[in-house]
C-alpha positions in Angstrom: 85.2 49.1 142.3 85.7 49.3 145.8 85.3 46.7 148.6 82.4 46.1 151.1 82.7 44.0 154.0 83.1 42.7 157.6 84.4 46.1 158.1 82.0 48.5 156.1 81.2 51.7 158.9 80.0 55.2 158.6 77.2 56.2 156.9 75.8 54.6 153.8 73.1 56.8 152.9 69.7 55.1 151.4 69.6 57.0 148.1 66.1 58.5 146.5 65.4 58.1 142.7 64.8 61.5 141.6 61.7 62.0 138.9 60.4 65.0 137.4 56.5 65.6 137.5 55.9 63.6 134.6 57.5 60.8 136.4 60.7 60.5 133.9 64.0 60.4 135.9 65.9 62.9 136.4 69.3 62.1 136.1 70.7 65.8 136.4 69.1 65.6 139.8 70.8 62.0 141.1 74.5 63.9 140.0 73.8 67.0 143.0 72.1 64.3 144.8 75.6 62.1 144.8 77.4 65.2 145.1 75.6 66.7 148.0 75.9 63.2 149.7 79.5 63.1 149.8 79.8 66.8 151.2 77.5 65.5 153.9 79.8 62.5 155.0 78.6 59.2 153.4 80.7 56.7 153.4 78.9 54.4 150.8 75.5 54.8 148.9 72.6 52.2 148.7 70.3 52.6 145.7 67.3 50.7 144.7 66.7 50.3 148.4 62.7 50.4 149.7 63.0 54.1 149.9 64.3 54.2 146.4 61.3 52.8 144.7 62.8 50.4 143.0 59.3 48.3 142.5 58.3 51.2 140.3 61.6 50.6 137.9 62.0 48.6 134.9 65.1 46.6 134.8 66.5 49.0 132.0 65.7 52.2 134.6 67.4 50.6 137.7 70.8 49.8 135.7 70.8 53.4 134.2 70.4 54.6 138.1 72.8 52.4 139.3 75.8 53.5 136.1 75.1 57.2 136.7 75.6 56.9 140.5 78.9 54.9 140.2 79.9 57.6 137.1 79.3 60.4 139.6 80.7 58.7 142.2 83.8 58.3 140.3 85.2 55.2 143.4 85.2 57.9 146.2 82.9 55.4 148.1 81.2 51.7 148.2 77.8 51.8 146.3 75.4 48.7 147.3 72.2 48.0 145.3 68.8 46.5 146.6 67.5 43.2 144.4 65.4 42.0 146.6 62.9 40.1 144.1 59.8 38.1 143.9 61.8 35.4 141.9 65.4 33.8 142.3 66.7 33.8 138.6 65.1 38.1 138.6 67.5 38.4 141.8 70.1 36.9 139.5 69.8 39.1 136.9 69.3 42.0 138.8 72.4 41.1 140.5 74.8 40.0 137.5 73.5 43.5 136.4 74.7 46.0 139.4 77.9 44.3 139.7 78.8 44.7 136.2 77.5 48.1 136.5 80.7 48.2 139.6 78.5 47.7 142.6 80.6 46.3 145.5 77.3 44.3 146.8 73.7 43.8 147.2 71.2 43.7 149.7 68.6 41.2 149.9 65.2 41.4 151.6 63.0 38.7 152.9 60.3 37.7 150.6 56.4 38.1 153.0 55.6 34.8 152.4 58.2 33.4 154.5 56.8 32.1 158.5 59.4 30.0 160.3 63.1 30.0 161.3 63.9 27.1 158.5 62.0 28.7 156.0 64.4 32.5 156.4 67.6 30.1 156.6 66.7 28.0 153.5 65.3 31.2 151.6 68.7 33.0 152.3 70.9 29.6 151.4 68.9 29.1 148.1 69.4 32.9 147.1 73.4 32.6 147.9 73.7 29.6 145.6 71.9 31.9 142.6 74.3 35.2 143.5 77.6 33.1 144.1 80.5 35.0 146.1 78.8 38.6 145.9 78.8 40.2 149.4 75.9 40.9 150.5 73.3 42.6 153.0 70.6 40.8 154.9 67.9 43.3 155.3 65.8 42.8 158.8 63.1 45.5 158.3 60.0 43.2 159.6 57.8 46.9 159.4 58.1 46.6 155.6 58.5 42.7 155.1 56.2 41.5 157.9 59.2 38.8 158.6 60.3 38.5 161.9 63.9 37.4 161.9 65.4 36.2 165.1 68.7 36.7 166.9 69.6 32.8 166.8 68.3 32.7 162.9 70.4 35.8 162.0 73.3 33.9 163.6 72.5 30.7 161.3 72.6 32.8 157.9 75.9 34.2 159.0 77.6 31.5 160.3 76.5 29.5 157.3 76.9 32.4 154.6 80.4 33.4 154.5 79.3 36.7 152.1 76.7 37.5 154.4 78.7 40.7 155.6 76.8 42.9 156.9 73.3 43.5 158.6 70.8 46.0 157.5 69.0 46.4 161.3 65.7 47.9 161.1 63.7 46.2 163.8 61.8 48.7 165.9 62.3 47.9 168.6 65.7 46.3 168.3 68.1 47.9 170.7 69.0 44.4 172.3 68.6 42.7 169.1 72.2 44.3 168.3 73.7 43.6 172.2 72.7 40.1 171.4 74.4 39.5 168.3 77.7 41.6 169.6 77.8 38.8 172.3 80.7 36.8 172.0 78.9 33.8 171.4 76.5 34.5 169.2 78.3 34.4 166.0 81.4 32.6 164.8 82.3 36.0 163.2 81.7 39.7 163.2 80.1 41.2 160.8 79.4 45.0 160.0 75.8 46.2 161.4 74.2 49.5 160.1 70.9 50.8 161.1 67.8 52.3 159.4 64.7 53.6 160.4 66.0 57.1 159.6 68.3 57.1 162.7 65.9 58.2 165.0 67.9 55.4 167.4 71.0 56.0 165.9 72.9 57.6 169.1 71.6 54.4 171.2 72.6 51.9 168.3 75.9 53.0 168.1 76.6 52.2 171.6 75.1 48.9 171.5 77.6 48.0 169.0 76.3 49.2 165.5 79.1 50.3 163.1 76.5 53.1 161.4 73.5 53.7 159.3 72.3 52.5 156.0 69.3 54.2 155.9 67.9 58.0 154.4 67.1 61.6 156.4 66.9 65.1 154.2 69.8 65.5 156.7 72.0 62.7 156.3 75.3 65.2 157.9 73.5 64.7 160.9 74.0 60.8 161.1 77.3 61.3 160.0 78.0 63.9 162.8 76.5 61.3 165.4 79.0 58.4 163.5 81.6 60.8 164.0 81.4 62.0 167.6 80.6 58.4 168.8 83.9 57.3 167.1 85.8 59.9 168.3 84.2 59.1 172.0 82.7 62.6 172.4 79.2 61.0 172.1 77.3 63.8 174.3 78.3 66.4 171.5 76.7 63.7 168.9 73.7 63.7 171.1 73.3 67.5 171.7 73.6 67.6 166.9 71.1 64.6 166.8 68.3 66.3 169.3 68.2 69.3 166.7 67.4 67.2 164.4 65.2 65.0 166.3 62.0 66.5 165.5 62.1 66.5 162.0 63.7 63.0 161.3 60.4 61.3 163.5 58.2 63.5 161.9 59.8 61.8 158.2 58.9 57.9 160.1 55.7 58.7 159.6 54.4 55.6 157.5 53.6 55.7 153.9 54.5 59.4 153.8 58.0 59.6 155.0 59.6 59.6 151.5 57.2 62.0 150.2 58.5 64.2 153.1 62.1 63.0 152.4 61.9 64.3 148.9 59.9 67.4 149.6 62.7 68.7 152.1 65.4 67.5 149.9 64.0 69.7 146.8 63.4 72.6 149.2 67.4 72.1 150.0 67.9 72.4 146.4 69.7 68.7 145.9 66.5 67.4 143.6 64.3 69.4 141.0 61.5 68.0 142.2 59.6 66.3 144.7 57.7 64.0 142.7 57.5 60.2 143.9 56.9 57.6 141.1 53.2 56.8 140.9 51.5 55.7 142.7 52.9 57.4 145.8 51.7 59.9 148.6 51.2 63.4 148.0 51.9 65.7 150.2 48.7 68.7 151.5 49.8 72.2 152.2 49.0 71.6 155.5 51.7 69.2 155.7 53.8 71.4 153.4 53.2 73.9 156.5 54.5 71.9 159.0 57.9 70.6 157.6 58.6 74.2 157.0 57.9 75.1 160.9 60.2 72.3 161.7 62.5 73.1 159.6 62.9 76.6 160.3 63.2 75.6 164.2 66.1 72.8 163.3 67.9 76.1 161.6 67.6 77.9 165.0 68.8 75.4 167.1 71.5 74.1 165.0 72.4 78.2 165.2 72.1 78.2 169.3 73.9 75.3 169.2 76.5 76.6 166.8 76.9 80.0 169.1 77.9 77.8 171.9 
């Protein structure tokens, strides 16, 4: 198994669960899907994340998902598992579960019932007394969770948590929210930060300090290409990859259809069979249909112009 901590960067893409139209999984699909991953440049995988739909798996399904991606996997890369849950001892569980299965941590969601700063702290305290030393993520996506998770709270959980190790940032907007907690004295520690919300802010968040993404795109070799030219300090080359992509990746941030678009691209790509979604889930009209192909035929020119010099 290997390691995630302080120090996790890159890419760790938020992995889909592949179905087939009669909503079975498809596990032939999640090998290519691992496989066309690493070609792309993740450095870890998240499964069972939001955009995984892990609500619509029974316990039995998500370990099977979680053993065939660290089988095809084969240690090449980190693999972190989402189980965020309505109860402490099915977090537990779900937790004892994936790190059996060989998963180096797990992210953790705030539950939508939770209103003040004491209530996020003690919510996060009680949950690290159930999972023991795991590492783990703390998940700020208030869009999803409705939980508004502050700069000085976020600095309580870490300082407190020594396995807290890294932050999932998804606030929108949240662009200062990472300055903030890369000032010196915010935190008694630093701690790996990757963003979400499909990197649409990814060139910005990576000069405010983030360390990556953790989050999904049909095009997840863009993100890596904008990880990799910001690293390498040729950011404006990251920038000119990321603004071909740019159209596409807001038009997937639309809400409740995104992963419906996610998958559609992705089984036009060829990595999954089908674009099913678990039900119940969106569908997608042909008008829509119409329009991801237009955008998608304009990424391939630019990416071309681009290409030509």
């Amino acid at each position: 198994m290997m390691e995630f901590n302080e120090q996790a960067a890159g890419v760790y893409v938020i992995a889909v669960t592949p179905f087939r139209p009669n909503g079975e999984i498809d596990f032939d699909s999640i090998d290519r899907m691992v496989d066309f991953y690493l070609e792309a440049g993740a450095t870890g995988l998240t499964v069972l994340g939001m955009m995984g739909e892990a609500q619509k798996l029974t316990l039995a399904e998500s370990s099977a998902v979680v053993q065939r991606v660290i089988k095809r996997v084969e240690g090449r890369v980190p693999i972190v598992a989402g189980v965020s849950a309505p109860g402490f001892a099915q977090m537990q569980s779900l937790t004892n579960m994936v790190t059996m299965d060989g998963a180096a941590a797990v992210m953790v969601a705030p539950p939508s019932s939770l209103r003040t700063d004491d209530q996020i702290v003690s919510y996060y305290h009680q949950m690290s007394d159930f999972i023991g030393d795991v590492p783990f993520v703390l998940q700020d996506f208030p869009l999803a969770t409705g939980v508004q998770i502050s700069v000085p709270v976020i600095a309580r959980i870490v300082n407190d948590l020594p396995h807290c190790v890294c932050l999932k940032h998804e606030d929108w907007p949240g662009l200062e929210k990472i300055s903030a907690l890369r000032a010196e004295s915010t935190l008694n520690r630093r701690i790996s930060i990757l963003c979400g919300n499909g990197g649409v802010f990814l060139p910005e968040e990576m000069e405010r300090g983030a360390d990556g993404a953790m989050t999904g795109f049909a095009y997840p070799e863009m993100m890596a290409s904008v990880v990799a030219h910001h690293t390498a300090g040729t950011s404006e080359e990251g920038r000119d990859i990321f603004d071909a992509y740019l159209p596409l990746a807001r038009f997937e941030q639309q809400p409740g259809l995104g992963l419906a678009i996610r998958k559609h691209v992705m089984a036009q790509r060829g990595i999954i069979a089908s674009d099913a979604l678990r039900r119940p889930g969106a569908g997608l009209t042909d008008a829509t249909r119409k329009e991801i192909a237009h955008l998608m035929a304009r990424q391939e020119r630019r990416l071309a112009e681009l290409a030509a010099g």
